[in-house]
C-alpha positions as CSV (number, residue, x, y, z in Angstrom):
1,X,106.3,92.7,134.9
2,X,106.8,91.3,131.3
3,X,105.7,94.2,128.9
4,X,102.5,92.6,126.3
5,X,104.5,92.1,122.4
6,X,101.5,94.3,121.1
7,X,102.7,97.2,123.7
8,X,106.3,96.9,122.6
9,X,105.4,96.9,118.9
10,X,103.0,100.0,119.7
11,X,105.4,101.8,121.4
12,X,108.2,101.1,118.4
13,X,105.9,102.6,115.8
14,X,105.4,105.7,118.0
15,X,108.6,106.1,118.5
16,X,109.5,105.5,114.9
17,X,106.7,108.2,113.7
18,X,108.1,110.4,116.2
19,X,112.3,110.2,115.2
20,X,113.7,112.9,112.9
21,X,115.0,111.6,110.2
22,X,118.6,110.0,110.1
23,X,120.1,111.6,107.5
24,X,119.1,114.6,105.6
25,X,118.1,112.8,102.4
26,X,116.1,110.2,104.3
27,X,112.5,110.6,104.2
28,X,109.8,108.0,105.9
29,X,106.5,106.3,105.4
30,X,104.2,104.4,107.8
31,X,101.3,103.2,107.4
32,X,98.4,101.6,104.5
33,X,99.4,102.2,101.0
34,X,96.3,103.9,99.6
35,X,96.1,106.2,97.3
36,X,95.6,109.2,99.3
37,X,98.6,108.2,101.7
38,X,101.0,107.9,98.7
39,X,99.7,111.1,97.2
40,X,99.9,113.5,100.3
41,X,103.2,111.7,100.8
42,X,104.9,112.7,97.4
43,X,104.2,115.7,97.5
44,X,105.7,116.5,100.8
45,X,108.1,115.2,99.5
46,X,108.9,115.5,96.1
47,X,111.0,118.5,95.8
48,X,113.4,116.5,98.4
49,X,116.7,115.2,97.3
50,X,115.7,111.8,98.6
51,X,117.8,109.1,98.4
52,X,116.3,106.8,101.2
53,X,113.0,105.6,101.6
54,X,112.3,104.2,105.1
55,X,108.8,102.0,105.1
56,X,107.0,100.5,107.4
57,X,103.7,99.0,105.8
58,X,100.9,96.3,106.1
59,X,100.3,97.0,102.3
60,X,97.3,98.2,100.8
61,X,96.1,99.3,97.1
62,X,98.1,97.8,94.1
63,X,97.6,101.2,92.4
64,X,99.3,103.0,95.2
65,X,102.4,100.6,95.6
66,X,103.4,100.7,92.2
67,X,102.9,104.8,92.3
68,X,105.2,105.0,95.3
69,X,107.5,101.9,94.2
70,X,107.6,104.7,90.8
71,X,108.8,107.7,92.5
72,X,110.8,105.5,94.4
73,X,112.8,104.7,91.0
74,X,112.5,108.1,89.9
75,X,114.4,109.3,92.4
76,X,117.1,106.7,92.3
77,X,116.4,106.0,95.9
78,X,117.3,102.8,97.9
79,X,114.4,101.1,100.5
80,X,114.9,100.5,104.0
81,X,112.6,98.3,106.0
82,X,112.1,99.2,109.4
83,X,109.6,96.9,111.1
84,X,108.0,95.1,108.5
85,X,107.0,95.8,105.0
86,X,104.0,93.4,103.8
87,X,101.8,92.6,100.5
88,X,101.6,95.7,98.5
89,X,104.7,96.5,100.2
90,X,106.5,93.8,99.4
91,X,105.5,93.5,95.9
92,X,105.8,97.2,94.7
93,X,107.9,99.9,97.2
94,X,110.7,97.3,98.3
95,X,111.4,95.4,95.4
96,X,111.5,99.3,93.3
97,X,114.4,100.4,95.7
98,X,118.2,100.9,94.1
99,X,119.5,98.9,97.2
100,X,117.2,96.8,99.4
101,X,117.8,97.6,102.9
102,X,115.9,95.2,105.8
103,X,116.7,96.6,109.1
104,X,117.6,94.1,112.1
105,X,114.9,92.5,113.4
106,X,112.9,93.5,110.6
107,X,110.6,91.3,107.8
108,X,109.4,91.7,104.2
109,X,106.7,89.5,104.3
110,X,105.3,88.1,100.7
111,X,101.2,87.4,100.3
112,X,100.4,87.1,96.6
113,X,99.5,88.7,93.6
114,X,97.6,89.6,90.5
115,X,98.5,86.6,88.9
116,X,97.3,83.9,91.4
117,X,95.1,81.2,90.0
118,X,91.6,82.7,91.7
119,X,91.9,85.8,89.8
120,X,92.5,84.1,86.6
121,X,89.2,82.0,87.5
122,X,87.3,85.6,88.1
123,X,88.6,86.9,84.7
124,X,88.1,83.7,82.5
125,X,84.4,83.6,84.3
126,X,83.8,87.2,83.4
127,X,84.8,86.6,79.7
128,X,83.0,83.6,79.4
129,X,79.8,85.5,80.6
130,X,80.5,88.4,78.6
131,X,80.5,86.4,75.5
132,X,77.0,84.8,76.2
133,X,75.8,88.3,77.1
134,X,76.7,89.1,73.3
135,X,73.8,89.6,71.0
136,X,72.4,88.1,68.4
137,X,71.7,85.5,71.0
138,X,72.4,87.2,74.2
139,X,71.7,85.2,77.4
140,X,69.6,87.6,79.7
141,X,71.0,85.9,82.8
142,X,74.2,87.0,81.5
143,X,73.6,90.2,80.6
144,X,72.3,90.0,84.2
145,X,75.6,88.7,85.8
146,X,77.9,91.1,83.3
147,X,75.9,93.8,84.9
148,X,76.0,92.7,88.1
149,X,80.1,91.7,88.0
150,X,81.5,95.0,86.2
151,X,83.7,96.1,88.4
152,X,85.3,92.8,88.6
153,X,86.9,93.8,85.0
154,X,89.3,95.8,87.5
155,X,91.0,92.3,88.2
156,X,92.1,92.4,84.5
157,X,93.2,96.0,84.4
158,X,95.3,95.3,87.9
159,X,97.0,92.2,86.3
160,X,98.1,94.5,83.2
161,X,99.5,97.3,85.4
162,X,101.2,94.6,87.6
163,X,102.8,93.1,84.8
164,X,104.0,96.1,83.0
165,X,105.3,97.3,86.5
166,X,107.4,94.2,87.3
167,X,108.8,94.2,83.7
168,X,109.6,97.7,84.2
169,X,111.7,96.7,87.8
170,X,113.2,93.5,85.7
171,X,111.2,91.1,88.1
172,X,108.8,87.9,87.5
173,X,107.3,88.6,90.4
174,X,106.9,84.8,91.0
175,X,108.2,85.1,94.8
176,X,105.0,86.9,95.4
177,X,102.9,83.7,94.7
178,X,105.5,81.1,95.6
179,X,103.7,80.1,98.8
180,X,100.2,79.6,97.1
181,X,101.4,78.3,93.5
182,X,102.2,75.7,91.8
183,X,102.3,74.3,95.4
184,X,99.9,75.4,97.7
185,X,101.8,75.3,101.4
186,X,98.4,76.4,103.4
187,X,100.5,79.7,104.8
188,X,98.8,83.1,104.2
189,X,102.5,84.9,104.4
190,X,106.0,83.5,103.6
191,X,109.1,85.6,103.8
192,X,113.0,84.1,101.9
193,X,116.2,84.1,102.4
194,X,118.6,87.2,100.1
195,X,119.3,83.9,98.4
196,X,115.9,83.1,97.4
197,X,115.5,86.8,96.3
198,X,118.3,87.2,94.1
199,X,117.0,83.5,92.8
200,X,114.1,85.5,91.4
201,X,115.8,88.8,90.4
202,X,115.6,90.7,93.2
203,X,119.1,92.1,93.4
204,X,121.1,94.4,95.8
205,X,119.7,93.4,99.3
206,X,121.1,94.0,102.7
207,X,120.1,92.2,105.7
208,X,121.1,90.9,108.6
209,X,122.9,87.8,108.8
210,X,120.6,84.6,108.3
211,X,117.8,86.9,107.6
212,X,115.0,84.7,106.3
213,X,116.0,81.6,107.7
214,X,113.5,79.8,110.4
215,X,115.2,81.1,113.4
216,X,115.5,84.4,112.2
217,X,111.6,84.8,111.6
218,X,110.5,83.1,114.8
219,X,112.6,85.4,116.9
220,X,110.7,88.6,115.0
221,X,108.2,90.0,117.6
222,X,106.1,91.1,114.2
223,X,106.0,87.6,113.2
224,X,104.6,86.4,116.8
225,X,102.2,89.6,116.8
226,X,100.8,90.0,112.9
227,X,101.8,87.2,110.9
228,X,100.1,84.3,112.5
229,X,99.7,82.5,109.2
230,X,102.7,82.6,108.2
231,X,103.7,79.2,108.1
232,X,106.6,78.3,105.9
233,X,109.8,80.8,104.7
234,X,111.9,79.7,101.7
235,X,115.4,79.2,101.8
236,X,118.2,77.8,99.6
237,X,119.5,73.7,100.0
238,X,122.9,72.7,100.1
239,X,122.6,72.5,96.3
240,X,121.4,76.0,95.9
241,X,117.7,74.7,95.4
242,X,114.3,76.8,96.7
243,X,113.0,74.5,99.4
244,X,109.9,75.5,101.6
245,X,110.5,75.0,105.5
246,X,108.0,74.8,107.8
247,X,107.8,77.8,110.3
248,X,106.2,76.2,114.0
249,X,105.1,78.4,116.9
């Protein structure tokens, strides 16, 4: 009887949670990025002479990526990705390693960013209500709605911490938009070619041959199980241009 993907992918994680580590400088993280994970996980191990960081992550809390993509850089540590590594994941831990290491079978799977178009729409809304709400002729309703919409300031306070981060990694971080913006390719997730990566400064990555490609991500079990929406990968032309091609089921 043909074993369910969801089983097999199951039973990988379990058995990746379970393995002692490789090497003796090798420590690992699975799991959300949030705050608390990232926290409990430095200091476990921060007294470590790391100089591997294997990850396996959906993503989670820009605060907590760009904490654990920091260590990662303080300790001079390369990344591995075993599985997949996804958003946050993406963004902040794998593009912060020395050397970028994507495991066979593996994906690093790209979703967006602080500086996507609907977060400049929140912010610019936000200012223009704040402005209104400003006496001497203060609207109430937007004293209301500047009330009401205060913790969407946070948008603005990500965007600066994002941007200092990626300057700090020498990264433009547009990969993790180019699915969304200036074209929209209706995918949720897009992954790219080592080409495409060191296109947009992301230097010093292994993977396996023709990683990226379209036949490399439909044979990826975590690509038929979690990244339904993923529908286009970017990979380099003859002419050494960014192209998007489709990715069909």
């Amino acid at each position: 009887m043909l074993i369910p993907f969801r089983r097999i992918a199951i039973c990988a994680v379990v058995s990746y949670l379970a393995a002692a580590p490789a090497f003796a400088d090798e420590v690992r993280f699975a799991g959300p990025l949030t705050m608390k994970s990232v926290d409990e996980f430095i200091r476990l191990n921060d007294d470590k002479p790391v100089t591997l960081l294997s990850i396996f992550s959906p993503g989670g809390i820009l605060g907590a990526g760009i904490k654990l993509g920091r260590w990662v850089r303080q300790k001079n540590a390369d990344v591995r990705v075993t599985f997949y590594c996804a958003s946050a994941c993406a963004n902040y831990v794998f593009t912060a390693g020395r050397k970028k290491i994507i495991a066979r079978d593996s994906l690093v799977m790209w979703h967006g960013g602080t500086q996507a178009w609907e977060f400049t729409e929140i912010i610019d809304e936000l200012r223009r209500q704040a402005a209104q709400a400003m006496p001497p002729d203060a609207d109430p309703y937007a004293k209301f709605a500047v009330a009401n919409l205060r913790r969407y300031w946070s948008v603005a306070e990500q965007r600066e911490l994002e941007t200092a981060y990626f300057k700090e990694i020498a990264f433009d971080g547009a990969l993790v938009l180019l699915g969304s913006q200036p074209v929209h390719y209706d995918t949720e997730w897009w992954t790219a070619t080592v080409g495409v990566m060191e296109k947009y400064g992301i230097k010093d990555v292994e993977a396996p041959d023709g990683y990226g490609t379209v036949d490399y991500v439909k044979k990826s079990i975590f690509w038929k199980l979690f990244f339904k929406d993923a529908r286009v990968t970017f990979e380099l032309d003859p002419d050494g241009k960014i192209v998007a091609v489709p990715v069909t089921r």
